[in-house]
N, CA, C and O of each residue as an XYZ file, in Angstrom:
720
protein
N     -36.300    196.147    253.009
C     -34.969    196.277    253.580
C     -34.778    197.710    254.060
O     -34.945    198.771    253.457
N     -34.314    197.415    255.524
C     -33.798    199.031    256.218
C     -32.793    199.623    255.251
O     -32.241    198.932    254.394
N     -32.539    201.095    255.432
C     -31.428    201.824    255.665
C     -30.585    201.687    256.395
O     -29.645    202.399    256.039
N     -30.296    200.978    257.544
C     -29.480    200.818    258.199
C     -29.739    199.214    259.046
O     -30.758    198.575    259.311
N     -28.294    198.984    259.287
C     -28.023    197.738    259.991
C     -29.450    197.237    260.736
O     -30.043    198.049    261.445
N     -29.906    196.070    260.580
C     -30.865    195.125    261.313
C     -30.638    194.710    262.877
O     -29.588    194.166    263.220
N     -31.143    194.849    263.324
C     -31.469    194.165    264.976
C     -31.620    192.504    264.605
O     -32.350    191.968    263.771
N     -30.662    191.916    265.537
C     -31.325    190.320    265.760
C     -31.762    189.322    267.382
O     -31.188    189.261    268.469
N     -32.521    188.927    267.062
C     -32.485    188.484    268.173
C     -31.571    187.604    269.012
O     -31.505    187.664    270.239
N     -30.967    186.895    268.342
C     -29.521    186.238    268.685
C     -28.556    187.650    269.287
O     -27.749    187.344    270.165
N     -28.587    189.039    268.907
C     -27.541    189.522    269.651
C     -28.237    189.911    270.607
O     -27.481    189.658    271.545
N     -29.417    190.480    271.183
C     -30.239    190.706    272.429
C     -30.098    189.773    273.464
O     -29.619    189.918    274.588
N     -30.704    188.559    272.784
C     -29.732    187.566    274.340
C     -28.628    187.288    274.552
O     -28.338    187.103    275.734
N     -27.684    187.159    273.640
C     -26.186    187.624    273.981
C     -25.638    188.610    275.146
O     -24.943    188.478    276.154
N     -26.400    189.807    274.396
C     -26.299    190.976    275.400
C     -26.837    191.231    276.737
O     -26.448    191.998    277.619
N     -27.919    190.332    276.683
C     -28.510    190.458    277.578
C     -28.485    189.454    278.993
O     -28.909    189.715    280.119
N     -27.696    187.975    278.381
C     -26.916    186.795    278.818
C     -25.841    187.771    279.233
O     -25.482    187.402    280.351
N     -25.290    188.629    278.943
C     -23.915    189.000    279.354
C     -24.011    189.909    280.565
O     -23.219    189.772    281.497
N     -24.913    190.788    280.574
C     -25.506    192.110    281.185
C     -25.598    191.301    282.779
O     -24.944    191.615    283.774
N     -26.773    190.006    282.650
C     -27.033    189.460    283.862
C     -25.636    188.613    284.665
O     -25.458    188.554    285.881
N     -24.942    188.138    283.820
C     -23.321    187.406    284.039
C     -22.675    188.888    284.676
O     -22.570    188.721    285.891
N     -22.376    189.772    284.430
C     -21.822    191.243    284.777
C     -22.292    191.649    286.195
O     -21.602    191.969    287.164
N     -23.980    191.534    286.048
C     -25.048    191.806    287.362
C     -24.498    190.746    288.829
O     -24.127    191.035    289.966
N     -24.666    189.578    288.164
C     -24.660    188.825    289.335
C     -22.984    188.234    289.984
O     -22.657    187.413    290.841
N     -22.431    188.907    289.300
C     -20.852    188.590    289.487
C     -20.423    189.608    290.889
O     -20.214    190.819    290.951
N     -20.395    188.258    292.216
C     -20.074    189.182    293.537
C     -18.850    190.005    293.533
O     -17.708    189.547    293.524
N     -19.245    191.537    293.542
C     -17.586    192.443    292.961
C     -16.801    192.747    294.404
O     -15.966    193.619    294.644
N     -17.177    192.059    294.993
C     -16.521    192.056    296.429
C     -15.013    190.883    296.596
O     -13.959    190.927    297.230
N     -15.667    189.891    295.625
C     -14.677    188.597    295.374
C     -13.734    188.772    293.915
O     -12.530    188.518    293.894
N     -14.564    189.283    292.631
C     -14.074    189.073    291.696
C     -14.078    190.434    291.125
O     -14.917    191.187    291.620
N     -13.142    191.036    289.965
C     -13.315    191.861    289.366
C     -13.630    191.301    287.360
O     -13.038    190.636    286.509
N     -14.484    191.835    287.438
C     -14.806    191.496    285.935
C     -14.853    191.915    285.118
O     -15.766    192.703    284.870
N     -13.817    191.599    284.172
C     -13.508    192.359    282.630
C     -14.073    192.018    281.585
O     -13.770    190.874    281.245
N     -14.719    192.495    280.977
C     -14.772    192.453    279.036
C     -13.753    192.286    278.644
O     -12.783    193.021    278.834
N     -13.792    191.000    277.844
C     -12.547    191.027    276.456
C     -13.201    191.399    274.905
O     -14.161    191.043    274.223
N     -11.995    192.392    274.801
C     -12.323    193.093    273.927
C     -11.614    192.429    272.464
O     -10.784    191.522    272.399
N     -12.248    193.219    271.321
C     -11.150    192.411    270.333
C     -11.786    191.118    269.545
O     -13.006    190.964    269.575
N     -11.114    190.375    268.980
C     -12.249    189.508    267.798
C     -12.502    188.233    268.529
O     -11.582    187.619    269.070
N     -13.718    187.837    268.549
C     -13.874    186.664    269.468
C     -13.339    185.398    269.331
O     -13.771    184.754    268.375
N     -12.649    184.961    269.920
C     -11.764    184.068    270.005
C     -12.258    182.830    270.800
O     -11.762    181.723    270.590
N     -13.179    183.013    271.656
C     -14.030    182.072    272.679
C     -13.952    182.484    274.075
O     -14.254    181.715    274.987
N     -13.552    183.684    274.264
C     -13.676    183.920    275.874
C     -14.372    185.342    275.960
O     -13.805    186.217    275.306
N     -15.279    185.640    276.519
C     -16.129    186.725    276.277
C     -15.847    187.620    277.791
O     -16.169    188.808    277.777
N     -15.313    187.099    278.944
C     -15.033    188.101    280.186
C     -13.984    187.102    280.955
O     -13.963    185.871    280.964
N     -12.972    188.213    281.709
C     -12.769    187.380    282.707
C     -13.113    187.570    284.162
O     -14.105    188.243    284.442
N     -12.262    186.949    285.256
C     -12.823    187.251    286.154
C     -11.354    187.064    286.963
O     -10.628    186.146    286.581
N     -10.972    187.796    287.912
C      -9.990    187.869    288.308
C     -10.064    187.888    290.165
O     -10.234    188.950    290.764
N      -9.954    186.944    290.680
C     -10.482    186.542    292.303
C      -9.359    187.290    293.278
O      -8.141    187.115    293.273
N     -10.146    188.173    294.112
C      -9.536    188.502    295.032
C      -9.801    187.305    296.269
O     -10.771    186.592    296.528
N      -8.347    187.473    296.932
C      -8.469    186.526    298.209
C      -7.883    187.516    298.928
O      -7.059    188.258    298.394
N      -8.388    187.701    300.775
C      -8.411    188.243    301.667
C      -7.520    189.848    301.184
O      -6.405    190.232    301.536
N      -8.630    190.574    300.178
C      -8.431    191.650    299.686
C      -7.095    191.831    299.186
O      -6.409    192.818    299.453
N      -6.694    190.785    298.393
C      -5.569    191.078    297.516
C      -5.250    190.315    296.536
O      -5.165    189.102    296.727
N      -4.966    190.975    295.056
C      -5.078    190.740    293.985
C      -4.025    189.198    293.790
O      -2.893    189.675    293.870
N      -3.885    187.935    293.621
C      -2.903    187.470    294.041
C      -2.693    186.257    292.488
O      -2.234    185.118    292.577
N      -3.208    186.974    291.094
C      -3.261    186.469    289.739
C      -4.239    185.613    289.455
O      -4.105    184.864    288.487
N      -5.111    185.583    290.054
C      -5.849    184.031    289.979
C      -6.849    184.933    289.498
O      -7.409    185.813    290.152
N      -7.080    184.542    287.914
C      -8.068    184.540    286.868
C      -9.069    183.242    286.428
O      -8.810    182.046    286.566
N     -10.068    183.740    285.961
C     -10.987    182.536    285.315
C     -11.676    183.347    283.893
O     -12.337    184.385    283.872
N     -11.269    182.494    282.790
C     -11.600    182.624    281.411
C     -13.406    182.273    281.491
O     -13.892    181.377    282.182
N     -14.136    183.163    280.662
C     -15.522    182.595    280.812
C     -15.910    182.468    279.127
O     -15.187    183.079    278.340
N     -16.979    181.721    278.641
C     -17.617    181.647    277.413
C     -19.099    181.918    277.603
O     -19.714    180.916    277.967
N     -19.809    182.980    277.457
C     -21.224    182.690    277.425
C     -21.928    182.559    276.437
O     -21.897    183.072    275.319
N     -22.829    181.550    277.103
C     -24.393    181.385    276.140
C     -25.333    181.576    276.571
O     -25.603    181.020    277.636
N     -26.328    182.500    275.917
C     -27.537    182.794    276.966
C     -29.050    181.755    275.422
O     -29.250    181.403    274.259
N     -29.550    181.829    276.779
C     -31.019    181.438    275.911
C     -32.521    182.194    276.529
O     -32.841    182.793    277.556
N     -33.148    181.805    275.345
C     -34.827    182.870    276.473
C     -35.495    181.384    276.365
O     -36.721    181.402    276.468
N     -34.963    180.234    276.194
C     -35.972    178.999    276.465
C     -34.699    178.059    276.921
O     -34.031    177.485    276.061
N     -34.421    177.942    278.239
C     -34.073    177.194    278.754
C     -34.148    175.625    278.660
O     -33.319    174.716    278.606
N     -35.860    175.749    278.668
C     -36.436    174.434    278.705
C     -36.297    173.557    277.757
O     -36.604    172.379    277.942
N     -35.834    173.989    276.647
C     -35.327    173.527    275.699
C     -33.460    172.483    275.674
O     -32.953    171.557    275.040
N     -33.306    172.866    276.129
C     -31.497    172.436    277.058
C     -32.055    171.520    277.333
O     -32.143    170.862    276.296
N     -32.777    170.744    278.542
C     -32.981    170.310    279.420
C     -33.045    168.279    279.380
O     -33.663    167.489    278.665
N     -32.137    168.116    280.456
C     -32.214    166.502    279.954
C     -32.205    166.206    281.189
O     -32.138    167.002    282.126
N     -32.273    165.031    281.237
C     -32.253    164.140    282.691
C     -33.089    164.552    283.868
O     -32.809    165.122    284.922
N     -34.383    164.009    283.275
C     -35.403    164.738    284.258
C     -35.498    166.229    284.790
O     -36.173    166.519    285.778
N     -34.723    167.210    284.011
C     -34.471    168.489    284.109
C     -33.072    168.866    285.175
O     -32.745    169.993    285.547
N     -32.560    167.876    285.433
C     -31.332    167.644    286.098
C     -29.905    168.486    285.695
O     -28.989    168.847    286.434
N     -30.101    168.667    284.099
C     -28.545    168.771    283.425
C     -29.514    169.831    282.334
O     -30.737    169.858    282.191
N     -28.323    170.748    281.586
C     -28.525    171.672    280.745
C     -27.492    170.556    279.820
O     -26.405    170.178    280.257
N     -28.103    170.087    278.369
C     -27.173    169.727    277.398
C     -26.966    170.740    276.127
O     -27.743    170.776    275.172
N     -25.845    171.524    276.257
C     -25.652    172.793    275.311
C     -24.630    172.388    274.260
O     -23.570    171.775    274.392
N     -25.291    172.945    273.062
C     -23.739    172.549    272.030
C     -22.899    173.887    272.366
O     -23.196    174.916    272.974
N     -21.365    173.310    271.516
C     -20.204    173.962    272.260
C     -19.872    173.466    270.897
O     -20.146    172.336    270.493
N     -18.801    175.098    269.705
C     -18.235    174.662    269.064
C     -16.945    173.839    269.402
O     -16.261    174.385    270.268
N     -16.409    172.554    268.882
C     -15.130    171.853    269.228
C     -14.398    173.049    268.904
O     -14.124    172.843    267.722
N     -14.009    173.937    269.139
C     -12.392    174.674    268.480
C     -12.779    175.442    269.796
O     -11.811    175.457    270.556
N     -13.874    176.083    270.310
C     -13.736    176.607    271.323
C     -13.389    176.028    272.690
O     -12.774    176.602    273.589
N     -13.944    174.659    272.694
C     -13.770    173.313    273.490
C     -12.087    173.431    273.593
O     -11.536    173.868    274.603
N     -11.547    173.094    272.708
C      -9.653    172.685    271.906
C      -9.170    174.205    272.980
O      -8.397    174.353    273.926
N     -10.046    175.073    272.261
C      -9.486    176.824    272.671
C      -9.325    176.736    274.407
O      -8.251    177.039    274.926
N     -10.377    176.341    275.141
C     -10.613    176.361    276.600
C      -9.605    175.614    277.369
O      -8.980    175.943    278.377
N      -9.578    174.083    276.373
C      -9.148    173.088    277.349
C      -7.171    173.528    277.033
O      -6.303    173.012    277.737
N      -6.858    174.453    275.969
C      -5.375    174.835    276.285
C      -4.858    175.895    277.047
O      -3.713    176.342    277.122
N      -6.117    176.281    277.709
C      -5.732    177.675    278.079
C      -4.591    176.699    279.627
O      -4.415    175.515    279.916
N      -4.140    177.914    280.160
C      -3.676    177.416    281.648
C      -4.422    178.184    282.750
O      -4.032    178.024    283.907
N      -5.306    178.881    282.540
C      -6.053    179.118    283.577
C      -7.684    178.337    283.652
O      -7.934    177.546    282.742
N      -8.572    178.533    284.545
C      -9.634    178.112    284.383
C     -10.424    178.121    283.571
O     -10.487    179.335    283.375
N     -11.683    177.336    282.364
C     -12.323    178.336    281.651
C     -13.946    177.454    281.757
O     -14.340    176.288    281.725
N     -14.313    178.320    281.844
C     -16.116    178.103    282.181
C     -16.732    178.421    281.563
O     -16.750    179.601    281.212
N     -17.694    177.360    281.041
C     -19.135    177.887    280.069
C     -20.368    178.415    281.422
O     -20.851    177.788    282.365
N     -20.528    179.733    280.976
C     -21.645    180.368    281.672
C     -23.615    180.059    280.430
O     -23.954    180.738    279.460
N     -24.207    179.142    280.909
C     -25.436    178.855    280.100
C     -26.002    180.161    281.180
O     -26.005    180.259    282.407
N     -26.512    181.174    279.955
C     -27.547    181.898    281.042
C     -29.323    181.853    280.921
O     -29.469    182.828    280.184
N     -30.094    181.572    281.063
C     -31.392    181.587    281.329
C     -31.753    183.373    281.340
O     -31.761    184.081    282.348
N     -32.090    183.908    279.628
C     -32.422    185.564    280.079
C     -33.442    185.640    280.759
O     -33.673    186.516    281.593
N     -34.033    184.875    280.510
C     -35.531    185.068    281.249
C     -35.536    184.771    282.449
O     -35.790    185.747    283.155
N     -35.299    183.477    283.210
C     -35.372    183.637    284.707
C     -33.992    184.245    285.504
O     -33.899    184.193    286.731
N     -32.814    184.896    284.532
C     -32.278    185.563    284.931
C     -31.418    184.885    285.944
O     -31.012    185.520    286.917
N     -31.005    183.160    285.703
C     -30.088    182.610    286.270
C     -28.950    182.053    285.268
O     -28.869    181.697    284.092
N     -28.428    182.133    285.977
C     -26.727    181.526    285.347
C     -26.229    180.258    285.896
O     -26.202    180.173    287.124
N     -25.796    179.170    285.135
C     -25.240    178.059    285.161
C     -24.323    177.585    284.904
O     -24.596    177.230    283.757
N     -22.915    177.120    285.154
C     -21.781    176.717    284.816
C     -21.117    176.061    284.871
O     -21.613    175.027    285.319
N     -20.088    175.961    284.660
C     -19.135    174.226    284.550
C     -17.784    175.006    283.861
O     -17.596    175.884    283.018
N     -16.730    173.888    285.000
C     -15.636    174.139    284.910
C     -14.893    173.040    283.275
O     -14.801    171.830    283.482
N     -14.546    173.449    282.161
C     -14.365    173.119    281.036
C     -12.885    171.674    281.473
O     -12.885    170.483    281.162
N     -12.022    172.333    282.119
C     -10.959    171.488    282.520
C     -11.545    169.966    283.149
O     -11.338    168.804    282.800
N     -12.218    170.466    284.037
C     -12.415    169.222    285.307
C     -13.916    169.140    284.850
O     -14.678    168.840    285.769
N     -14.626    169.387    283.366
C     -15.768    168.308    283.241
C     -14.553    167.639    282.236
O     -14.489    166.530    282.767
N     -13.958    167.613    281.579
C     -12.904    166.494    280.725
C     -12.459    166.147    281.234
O     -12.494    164.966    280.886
N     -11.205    166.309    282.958
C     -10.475    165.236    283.197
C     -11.229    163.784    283.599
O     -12.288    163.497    284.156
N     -10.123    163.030    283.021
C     -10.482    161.267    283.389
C     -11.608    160.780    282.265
O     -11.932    159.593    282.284
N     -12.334    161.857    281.086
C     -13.024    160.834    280.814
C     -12.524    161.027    279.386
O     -12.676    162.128    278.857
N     -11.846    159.870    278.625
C     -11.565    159.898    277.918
C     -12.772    159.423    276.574
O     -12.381    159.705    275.442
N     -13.523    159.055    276.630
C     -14.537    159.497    275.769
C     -14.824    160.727    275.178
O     -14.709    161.045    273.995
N     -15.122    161.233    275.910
C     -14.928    162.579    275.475
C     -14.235    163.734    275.106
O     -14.534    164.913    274.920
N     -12.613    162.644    275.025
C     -11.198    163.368    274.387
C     -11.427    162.572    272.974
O     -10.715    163.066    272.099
N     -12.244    161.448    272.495
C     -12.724    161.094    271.544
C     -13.451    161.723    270.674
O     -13.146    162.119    269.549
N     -14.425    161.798    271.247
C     -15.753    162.718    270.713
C     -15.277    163.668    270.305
O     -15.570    163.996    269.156
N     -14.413    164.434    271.032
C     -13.937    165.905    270.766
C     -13.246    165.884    269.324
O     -13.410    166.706    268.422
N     -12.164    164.368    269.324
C     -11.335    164.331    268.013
C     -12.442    163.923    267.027
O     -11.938    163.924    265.904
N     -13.384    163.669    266.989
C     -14.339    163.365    265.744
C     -14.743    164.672    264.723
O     -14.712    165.880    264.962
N     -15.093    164.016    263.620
C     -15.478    165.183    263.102
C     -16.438    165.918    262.567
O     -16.714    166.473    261.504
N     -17.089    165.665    264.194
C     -18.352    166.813    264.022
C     -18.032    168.372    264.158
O     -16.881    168.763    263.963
N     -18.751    168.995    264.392
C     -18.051    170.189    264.635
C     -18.756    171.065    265.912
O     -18.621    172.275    266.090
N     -19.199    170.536    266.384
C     -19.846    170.805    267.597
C     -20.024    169.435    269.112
O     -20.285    168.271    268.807
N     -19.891    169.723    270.190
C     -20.383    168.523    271.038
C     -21.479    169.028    271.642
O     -21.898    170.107    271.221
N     -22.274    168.270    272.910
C     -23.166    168.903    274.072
C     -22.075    168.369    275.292
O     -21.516    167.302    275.550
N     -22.117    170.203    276.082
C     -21.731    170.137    277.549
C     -22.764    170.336    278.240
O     -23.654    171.184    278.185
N     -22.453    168.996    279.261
C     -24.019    168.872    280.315
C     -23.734    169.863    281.383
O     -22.581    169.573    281.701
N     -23.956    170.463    281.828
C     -24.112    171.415    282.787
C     -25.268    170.940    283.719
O     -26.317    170.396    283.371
N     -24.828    171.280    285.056
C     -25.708    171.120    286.267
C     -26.931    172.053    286.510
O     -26.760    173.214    286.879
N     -27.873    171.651    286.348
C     -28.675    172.573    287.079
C     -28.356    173.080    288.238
O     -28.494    174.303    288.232
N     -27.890    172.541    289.494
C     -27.368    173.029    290.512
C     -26.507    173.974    290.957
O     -26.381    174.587    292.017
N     -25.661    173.951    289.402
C     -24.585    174.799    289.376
C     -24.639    176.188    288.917
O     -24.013    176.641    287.959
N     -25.837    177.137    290.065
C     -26.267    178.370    289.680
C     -24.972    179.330    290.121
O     -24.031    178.925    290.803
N     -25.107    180.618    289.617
C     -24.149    181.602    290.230
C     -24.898    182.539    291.273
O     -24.471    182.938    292.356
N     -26.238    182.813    290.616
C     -26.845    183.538    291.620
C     -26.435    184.761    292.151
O     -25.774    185.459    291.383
N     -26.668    185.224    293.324
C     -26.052    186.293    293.462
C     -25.082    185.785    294.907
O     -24.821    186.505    295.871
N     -24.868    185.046    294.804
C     -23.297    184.181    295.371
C     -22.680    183.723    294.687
O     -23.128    183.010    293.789
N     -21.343    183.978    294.867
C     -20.463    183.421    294.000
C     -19.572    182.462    294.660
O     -18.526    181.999    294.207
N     -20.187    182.200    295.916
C     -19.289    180.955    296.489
C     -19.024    179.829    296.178
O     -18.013    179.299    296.638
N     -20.201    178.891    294.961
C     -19.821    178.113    294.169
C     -18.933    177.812    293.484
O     -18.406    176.716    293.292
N     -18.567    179.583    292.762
C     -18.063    179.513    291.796
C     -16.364    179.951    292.278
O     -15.472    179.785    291.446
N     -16.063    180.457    293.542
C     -14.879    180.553    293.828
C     -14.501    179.171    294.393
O     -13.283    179.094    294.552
N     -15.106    178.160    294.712
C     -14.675    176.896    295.133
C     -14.775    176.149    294.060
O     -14.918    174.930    294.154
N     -14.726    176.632    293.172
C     -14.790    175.634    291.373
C     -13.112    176.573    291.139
O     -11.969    176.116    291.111
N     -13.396    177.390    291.061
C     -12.051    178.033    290.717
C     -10.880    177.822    291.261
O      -9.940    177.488    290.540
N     -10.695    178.005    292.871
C      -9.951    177.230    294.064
C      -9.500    176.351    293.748
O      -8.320    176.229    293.419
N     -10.850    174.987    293.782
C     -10.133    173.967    293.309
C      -9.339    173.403    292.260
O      -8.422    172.582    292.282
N      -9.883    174.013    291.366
C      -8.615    174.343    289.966
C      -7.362    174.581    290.565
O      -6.534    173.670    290.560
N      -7.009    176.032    291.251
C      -5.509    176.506    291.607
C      -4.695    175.366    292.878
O      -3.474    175.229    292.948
N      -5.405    174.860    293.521
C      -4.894    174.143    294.726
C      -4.873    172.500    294.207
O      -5.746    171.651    294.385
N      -3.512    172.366    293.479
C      -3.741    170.892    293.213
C      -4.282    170.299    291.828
O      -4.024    169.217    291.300
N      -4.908    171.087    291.507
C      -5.525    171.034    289.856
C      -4.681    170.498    288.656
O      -3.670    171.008    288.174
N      -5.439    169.149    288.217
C      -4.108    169.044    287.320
C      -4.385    169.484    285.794
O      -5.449    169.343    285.191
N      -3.413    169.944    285.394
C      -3.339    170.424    283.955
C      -3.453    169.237    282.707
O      -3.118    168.057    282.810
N      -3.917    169.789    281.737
C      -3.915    168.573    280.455
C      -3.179    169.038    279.772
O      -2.920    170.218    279.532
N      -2.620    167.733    279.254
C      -1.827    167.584    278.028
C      -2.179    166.773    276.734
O      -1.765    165.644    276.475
N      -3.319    167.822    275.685
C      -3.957    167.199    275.320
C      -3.452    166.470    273.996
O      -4.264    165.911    273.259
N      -1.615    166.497    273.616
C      -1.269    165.650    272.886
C      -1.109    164.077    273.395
O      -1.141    162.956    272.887
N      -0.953    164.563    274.466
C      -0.287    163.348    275.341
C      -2.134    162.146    275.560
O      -2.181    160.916    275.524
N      -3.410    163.188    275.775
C      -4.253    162.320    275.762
C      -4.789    161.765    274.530
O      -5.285    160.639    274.503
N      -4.684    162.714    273.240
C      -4.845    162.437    271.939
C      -4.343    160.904    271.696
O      -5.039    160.053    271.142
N      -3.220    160.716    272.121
C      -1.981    159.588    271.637
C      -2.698    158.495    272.636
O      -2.753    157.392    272.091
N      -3.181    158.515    273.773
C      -3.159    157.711    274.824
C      -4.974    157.070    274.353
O      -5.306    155.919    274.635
N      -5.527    157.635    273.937
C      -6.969    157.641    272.961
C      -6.654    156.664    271.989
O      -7.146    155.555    272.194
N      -6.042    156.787    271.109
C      -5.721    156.160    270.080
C      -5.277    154.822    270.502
O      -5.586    153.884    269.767
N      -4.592    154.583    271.584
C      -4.373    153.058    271.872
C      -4.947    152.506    272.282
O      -4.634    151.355    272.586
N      -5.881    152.923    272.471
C      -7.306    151.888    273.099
C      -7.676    151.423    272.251
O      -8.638    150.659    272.335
């Protein structure tokens, strides 16, 4: 045993999942903050400029990074299936702004994501699953759904949230679950 605090590898890809999320975030579109303070489930945000002006439109992010991707991988390598504690799930889906799981790949140094709101609306299975009591689910994430060093994906995931986007009310689906 050291003299002093241990290194782990769980916080290196953290850090290092975060570093590349920071890197590839276009700062021309978005400005991106660290949240600071005890983790609660949102690790940065991101705050979208439109035609160079600040106009409130934020997006909550959660990251997870991995150095074996390949491991995620389902549906003919189609989908990333990641566990997600349920309370952070509960935490995301009350927020009122957007909130996105960022899966990062440290090693090939890509980022993958999904909008937390609009992968739950309409499927109520998975307002089920959520009430069970496991304590974790898997969110499938797209392979397709890179950030890259464009973020045009990811401002038309966000967009579509603000323009029309409908909000949950997840007592109201809790109750509406139960009568089935």
């Amino acid at each position: 045993m050291g003299m002093y605090p241990g290194d782990i590898d769980s916080r290196r890809t953290d850090s290092r999942a975060c570093a590349i999320v920071h890197y590839q975030i276009d700062s021309s579109v978005w400005d991106y903050k660290t949240i600071a303070g005890h983790d609660v489930g949102t690790d940065c945000e991101l705050e979208l400029s439109e035609e160079g002006e600040w106009r409130g439109k934020k997006i909550e992010i959660q990251i997870k990074g991995t150095r074996h991707i390949e491991n995620y991988l389902i549906d003919g390598g189609n989908l990333i299936s990641f566990k997600l504690a349920k309370e952070t799930i509960r935490y995301a889906l009350g927020k009122a702004v957007p909130f996105f799981l960022f899966v990062v790949d440290v090693v090939g140094e890509q980022v993958y994501f999904v909008e937390l709101h609009q992968y739950f609306i309409g499927k109520v299975a998975l307002f089920i699953q959520l009430n069970s009591s496991t304590k974790t689910m898997r969110i499938h994430v797209s392979m397709s759904s890179t950030l890259g060093n464009n973020a045009d994906s990811l401002v038309a995931s966000a967009a579509s949230v603000y323009h029309g986007g409908a909000t949950l009310d997840l007592q109201e689906i809790k109750v509406s679950s139960r009568q089935r």
